[in-house]
C-alpha positions as CSV (number, residue, x, y, z in Angstrom):
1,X,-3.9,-42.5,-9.0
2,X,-1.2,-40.2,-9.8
3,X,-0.5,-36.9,-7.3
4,X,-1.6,-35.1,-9.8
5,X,-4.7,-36.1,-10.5
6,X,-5.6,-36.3,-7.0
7,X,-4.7,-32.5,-6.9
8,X,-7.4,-32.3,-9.7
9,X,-9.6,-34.7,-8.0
10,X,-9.4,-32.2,-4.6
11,X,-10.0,-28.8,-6.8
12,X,-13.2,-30.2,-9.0
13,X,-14.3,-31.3,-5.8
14,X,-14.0,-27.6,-4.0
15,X,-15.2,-26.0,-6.9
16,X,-18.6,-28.4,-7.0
17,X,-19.3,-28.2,-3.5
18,X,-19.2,-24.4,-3.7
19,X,-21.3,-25.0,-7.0
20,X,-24.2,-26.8,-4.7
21,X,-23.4,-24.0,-1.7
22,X,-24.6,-21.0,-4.4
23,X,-27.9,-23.1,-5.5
24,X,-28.8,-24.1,-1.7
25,X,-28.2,-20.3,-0.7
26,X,-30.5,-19.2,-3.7
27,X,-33.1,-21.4,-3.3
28,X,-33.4,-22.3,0.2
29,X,-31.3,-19.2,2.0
30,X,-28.7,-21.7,3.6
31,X,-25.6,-19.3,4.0
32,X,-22.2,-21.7,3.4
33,X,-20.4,-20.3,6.3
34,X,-17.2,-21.4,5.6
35,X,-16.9,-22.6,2.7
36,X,-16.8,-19.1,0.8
37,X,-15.7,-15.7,2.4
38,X,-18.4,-13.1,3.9
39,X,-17.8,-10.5,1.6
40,X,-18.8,-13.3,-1.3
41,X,-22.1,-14.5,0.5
42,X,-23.0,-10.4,0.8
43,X,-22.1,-10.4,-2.9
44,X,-24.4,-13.1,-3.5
45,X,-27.3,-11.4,-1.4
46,X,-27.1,-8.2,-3.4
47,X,-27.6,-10.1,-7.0
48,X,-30.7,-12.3,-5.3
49,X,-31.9,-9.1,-3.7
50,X,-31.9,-7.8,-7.7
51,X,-34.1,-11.0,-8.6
52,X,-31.0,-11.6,-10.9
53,X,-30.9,-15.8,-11.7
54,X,-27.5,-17.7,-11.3
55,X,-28.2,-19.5,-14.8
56,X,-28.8,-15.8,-16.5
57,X,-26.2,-15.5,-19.7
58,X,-24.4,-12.5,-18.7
59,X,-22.0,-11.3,-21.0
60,X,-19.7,-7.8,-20.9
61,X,-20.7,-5.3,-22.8
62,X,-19.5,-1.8,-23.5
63,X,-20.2,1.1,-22.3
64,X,-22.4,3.8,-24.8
65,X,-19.5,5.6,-26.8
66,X,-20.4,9.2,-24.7
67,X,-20.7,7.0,-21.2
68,X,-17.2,5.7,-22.4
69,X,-15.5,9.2,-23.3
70,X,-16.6,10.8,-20.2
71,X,-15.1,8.0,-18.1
72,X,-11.5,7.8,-19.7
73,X,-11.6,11.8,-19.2
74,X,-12.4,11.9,-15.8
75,X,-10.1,9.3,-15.2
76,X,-7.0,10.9,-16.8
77,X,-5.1,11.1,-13.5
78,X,-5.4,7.3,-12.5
79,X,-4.2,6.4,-15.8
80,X,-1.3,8.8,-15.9
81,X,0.0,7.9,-12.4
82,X,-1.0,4.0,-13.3
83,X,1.4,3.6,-16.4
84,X,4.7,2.6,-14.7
85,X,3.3,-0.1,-12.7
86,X,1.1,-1.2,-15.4
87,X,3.3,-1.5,-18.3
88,X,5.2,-3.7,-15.7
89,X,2.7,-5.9,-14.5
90,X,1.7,-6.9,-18.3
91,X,5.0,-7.5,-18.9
92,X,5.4,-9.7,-16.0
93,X,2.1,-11.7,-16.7
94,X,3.1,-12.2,-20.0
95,X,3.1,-15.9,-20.0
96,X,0.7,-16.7,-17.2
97,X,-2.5,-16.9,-19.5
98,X,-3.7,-13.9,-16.8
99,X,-5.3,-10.4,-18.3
100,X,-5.2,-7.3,-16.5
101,X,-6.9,-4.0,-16.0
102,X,-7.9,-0.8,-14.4
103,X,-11.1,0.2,-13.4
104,X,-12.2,3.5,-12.5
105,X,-14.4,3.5,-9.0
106,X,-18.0,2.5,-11.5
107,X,-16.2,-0.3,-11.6
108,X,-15.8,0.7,-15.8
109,X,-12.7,-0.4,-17.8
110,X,-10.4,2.8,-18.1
111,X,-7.0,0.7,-19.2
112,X,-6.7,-3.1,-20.5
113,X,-3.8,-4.7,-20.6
114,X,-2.1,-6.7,-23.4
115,X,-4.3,-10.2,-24.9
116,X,-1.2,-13.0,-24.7
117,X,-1.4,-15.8,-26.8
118,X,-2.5,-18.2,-23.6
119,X,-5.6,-15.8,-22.3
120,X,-9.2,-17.3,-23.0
121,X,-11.8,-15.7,-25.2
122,X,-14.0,-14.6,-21.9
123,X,-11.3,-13.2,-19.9
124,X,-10.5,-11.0,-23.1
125,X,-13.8,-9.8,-23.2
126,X,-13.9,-8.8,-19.6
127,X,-10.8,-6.7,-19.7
128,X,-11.9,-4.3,-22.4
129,X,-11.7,-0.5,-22.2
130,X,-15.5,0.3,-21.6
131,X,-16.6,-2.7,-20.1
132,X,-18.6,-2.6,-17.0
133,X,-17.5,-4.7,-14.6
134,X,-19.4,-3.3,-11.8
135,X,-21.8,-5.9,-9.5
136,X,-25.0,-4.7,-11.1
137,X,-23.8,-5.6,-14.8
138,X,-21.3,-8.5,-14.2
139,X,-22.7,-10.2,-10.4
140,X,-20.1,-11.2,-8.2
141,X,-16.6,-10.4,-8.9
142,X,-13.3,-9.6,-7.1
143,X,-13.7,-5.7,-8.2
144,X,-17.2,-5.8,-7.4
145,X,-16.2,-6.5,-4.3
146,X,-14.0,-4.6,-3.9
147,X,-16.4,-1.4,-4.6
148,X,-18.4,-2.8,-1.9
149,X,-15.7,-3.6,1.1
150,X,-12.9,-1.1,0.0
151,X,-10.2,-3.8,0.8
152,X,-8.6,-6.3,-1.9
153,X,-10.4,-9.5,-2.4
154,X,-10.1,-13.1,-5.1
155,X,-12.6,-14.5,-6.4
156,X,-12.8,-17.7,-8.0
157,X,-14.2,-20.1,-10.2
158,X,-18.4,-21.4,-8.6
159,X,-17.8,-18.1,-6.2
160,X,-19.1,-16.1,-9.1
161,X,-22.9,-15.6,-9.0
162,X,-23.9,-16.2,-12.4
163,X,-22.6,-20.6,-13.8
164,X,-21.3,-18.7,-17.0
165,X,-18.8,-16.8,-15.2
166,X,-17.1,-20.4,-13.1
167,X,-14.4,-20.6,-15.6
168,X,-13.0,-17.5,-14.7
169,X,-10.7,-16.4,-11.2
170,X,-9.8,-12.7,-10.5
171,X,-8.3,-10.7,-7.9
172,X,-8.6,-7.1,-7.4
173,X,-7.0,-4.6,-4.9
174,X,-8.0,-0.9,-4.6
175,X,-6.4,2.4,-5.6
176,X,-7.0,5.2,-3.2
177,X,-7.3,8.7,-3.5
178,X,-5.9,11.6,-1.0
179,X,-9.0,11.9,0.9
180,X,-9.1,7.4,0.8
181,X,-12.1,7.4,-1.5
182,X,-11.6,5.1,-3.9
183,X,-9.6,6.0,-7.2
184,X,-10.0,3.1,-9.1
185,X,-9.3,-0.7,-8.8
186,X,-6.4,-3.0,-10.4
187,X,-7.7,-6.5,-11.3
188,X,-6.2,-9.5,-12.6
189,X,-8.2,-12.2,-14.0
190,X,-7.6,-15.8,-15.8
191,X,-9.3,-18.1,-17.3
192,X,-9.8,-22.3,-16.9
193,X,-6.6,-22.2,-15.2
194,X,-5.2,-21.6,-11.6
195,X,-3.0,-18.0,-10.6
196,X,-0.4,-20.5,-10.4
197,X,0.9,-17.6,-7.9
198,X,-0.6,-15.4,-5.2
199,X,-2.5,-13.2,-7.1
200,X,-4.1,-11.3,-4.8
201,X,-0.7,-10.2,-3.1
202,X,0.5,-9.8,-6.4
203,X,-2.1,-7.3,-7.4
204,X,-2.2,-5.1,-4.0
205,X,1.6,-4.7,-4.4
206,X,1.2,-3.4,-8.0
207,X,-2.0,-1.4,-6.3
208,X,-0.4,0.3,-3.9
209,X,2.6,1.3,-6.2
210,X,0.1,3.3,-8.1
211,X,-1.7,4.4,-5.0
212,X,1.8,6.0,-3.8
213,X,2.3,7.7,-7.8
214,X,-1.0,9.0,-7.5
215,X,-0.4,10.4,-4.2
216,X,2.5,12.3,-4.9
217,X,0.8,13.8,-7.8
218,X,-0.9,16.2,-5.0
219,X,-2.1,19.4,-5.5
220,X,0.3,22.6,-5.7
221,X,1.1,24.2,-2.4
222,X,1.1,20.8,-0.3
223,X,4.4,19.4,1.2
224,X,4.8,15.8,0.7
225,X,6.3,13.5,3.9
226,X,8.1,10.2,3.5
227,X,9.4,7.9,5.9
228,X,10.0,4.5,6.1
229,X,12.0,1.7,8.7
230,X,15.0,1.4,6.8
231,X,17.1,2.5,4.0
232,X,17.2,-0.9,2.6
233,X,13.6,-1.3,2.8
234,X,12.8,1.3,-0.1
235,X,10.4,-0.4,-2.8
236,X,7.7,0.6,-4.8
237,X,4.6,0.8,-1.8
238,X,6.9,0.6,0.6
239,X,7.0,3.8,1.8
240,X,4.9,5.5,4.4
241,X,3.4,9.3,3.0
242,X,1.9,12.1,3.7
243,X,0.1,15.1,2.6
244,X,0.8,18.3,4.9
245,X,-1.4,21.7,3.9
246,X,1.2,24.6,4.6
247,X,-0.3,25.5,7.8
248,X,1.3,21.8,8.9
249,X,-2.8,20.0,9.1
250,X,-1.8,16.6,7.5
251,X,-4.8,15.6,5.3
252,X,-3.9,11.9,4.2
253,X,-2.0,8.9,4.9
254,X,-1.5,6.5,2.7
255,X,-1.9,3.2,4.1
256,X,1.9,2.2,4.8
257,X,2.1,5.3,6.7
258,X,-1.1,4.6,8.4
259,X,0.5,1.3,9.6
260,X,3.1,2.9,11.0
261,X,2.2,5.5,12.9
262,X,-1.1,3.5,14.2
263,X,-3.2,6.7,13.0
264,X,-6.7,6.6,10.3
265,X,-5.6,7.5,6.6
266,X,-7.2,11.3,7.2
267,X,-6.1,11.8,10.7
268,X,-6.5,16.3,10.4
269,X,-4.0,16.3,13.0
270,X,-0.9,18.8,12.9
271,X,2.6,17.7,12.1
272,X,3.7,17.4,15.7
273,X,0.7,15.5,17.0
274,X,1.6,12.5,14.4
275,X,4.8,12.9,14.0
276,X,6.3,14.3,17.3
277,X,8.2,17.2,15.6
278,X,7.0,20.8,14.9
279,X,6.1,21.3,11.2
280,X,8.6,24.5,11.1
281,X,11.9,22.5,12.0
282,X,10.3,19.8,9.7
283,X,10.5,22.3,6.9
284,X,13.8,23.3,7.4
285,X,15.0,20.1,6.6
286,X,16.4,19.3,2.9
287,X,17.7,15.7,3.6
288,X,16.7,12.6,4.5
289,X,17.2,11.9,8.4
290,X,16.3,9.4,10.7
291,X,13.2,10.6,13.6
292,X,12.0,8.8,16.2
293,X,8.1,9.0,16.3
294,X,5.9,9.1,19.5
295,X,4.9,5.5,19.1
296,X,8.9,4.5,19.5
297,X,9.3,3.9,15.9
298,X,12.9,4.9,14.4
299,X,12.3,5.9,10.9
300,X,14.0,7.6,8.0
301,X,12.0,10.9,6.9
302,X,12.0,13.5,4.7
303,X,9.9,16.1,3.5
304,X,9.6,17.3,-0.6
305,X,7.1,19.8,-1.8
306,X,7.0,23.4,-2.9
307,X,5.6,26.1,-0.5
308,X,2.2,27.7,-1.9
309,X,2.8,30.9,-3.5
310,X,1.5,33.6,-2.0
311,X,2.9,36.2,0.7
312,X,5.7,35.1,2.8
313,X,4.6,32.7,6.0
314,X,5.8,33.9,8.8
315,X,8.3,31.2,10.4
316,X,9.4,30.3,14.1
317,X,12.4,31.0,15.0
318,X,14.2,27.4,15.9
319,X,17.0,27.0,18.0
320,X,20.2,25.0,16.9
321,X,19.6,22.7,19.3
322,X,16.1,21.8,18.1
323,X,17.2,21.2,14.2
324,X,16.3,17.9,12.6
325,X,19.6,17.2,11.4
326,X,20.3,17.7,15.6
327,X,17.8,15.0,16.9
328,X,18.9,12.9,13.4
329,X,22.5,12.5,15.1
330,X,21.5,12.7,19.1
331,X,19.6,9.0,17.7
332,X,22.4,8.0,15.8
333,X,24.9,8.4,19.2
334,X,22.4,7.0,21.6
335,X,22.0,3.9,19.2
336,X,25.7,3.9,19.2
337,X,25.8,4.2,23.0
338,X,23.1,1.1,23.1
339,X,25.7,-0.7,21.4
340,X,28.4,-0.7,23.4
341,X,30.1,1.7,20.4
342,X,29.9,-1.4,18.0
343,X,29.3,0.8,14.6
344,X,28.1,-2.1,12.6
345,X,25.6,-3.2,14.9
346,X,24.2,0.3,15.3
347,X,24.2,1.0,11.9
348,X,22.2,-2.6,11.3
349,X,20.1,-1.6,14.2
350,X,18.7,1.4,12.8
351,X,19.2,0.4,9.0
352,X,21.9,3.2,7.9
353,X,25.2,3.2,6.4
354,X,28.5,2.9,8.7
355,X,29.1,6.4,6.7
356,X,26.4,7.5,8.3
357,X,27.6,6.4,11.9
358,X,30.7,8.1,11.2
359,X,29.7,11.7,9.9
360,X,27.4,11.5,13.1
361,X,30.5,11.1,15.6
362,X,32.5,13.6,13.4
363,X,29.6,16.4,13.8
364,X,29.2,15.5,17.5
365,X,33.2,15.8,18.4
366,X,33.6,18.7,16.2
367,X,31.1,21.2,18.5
């Protein structure tokens, strides 16, 4: 037997012993530890725990037209911020057979994308606008997981509760908002066919490139904090944010930033607390500098955002030798220092220009 049909042989045979797992699970309550993630098994519970049948003919079907309207409207936002990354993602799925599509967090169809010539019939019904892919209508799913675990998740094939649904694989990521409820989900689904790729990664890196949009799309009056390891490193989700209110409380993190500072996504901390720099010499800063944060992390930050209007804030009076642009170069010379004075190294070490280096040691001799 060819390598190729053994690889066939060693899926069919996955996918029917997961087949066998379900039924034994539904009928007799034996859990396939193992074999199939937590998160699925829990799945599974919930549709048994509905008196739903795995042999049920479960279809998608659209939401009523005022259900639908009302959905799309609130979800205006998501959409909005959503369209870059989107219009991207079809395009790069174009010839992978896969369907994708945005949920809001019922787990309803707000945006489909394109039907290419190589997606199936079911997979184009499930990623219609309207369509309720939430675990009550559709059983097991990677969004309906998702809904239920907040985290990304794949689903595939026999790990579907309902038989009618084993020719189909998805994986979904969440989208969340500034307070980390959930926005909405991505999803990517295919039909009687492998990813062929890692679709799950696939789909929280699109995710989190809309997460980041929809962040910056922040109310009026908030200031807006980026940083991230490197200036190499930039990419869409690859940069840690937050949302400071203008007396310096930050109210969210999104999840690179999160990482990074080893802090929850709504910490309610001030500036200095997180950061290890008062919000007022934060502020003053109009360019993008490198800070060293209380956990040891050297990072490049910089803060955007429009003051609220109002009457004037009253603001503390910061000595020259506590400036940001200060403590951006007193890093830059005791990397160099670190270094022996090797200027490549230091500028590899802390991800910066040589430039950079250099207008440091010119600011520093010229005081």
């Amino acid at each position: 037997m060819s390598s190729g049909s053994d690889g066939l042989s060693t899926i069919f045979g996955a996918e029917l012993r997961k087949i066998r797992a379900r039924e034994r699970f539904v009928l007799d309550g034996q859990r396939p530890s193992g074999l199939v993630s937590e998160s699925i098994i829990q799945s599974w519970e919930r549709c048994l725990s509905r008196g739903r049948s795995t042999h049920e003919c479960v279809v998608p079907t659209l939401l009523p037209k005022h259900a639908m309207k009302h959905s799309l409207r609130r979800s205006q936002k998501i959409v909005d911020a959503a369209d870059p990354a989107l219009r991207k993602l079809d395009a790069a799925l174009t010839h992978t057979g896969c369907v994708m599509s945005l949920l809001d967090p019922a787990g309803v169809v707000i945006h489909a994308g394109s039907e290419h010539p190589a997606s199936g019939e079911l997979v184009r019904q499930w990623c219609r606008v309207g369509v309720d892919l939430s675990e009550e209508a559709m059983g097991t799913s990677a969004p309906a997981i998702v809904m239920q675990s907040g985290g990304a998740a794949q689903v595939d094939c026999a790990e579907h509760y309902f038989a009618g649904h084993a020719s189909i694989r998805c994986a979904a990521a969440p989208v969340l908002d500034w307070h980390g409820g959930l926005a909405g989900i991505l999803n990517i689904a295919v039909e009687s066919r492998a990813f062929g790729f890692d679709a799950k990664e696939i789909v929280m890196t699109y995710a989190a490139s809309i997460e980041n949009r929809l962040l910056r799309m922040q109310p009026a009056g908030y200031r807006l904090i980026e940083f991230h390891l490197a200036t190499d490193m930039i990419g869409p989700g690859s940069a840690g944010l937050a949302g400071v209110r203008q007396d310096g409380r930050v109210v969210w993190i999104n999840g690179v930033g999160a990482r990074l500072l080893g802090v929850s996504r709504a910490p309610n901390c001030d500036v200095e607390t997180i950061f290890g720099i008062a919000f007022d010499v934060l502020r003053m800063s109009d360019e993008t500098v490198l800070h060293r944060l209380p956990n040891g992390l050297t990072v490049c930050m910089s803060i955007s955002g429009s003051p609220a209007h109002g009457p004037a804030q009253m603001h503390i009076a910061v000595s020259r030798d506590d400036r940001l642009a200060d403590q951006h170069n007193r890093l830059i010379l005791e990397t160099l220092a670190a270094n022996d004075g090797n200027i490549a190294r230091a500028a590899r070490r802390l991800g910066v220009s040589r430039g950079t280096i250099y207008r440091a040691m010119g600011t520093s001799g010229s005081r």
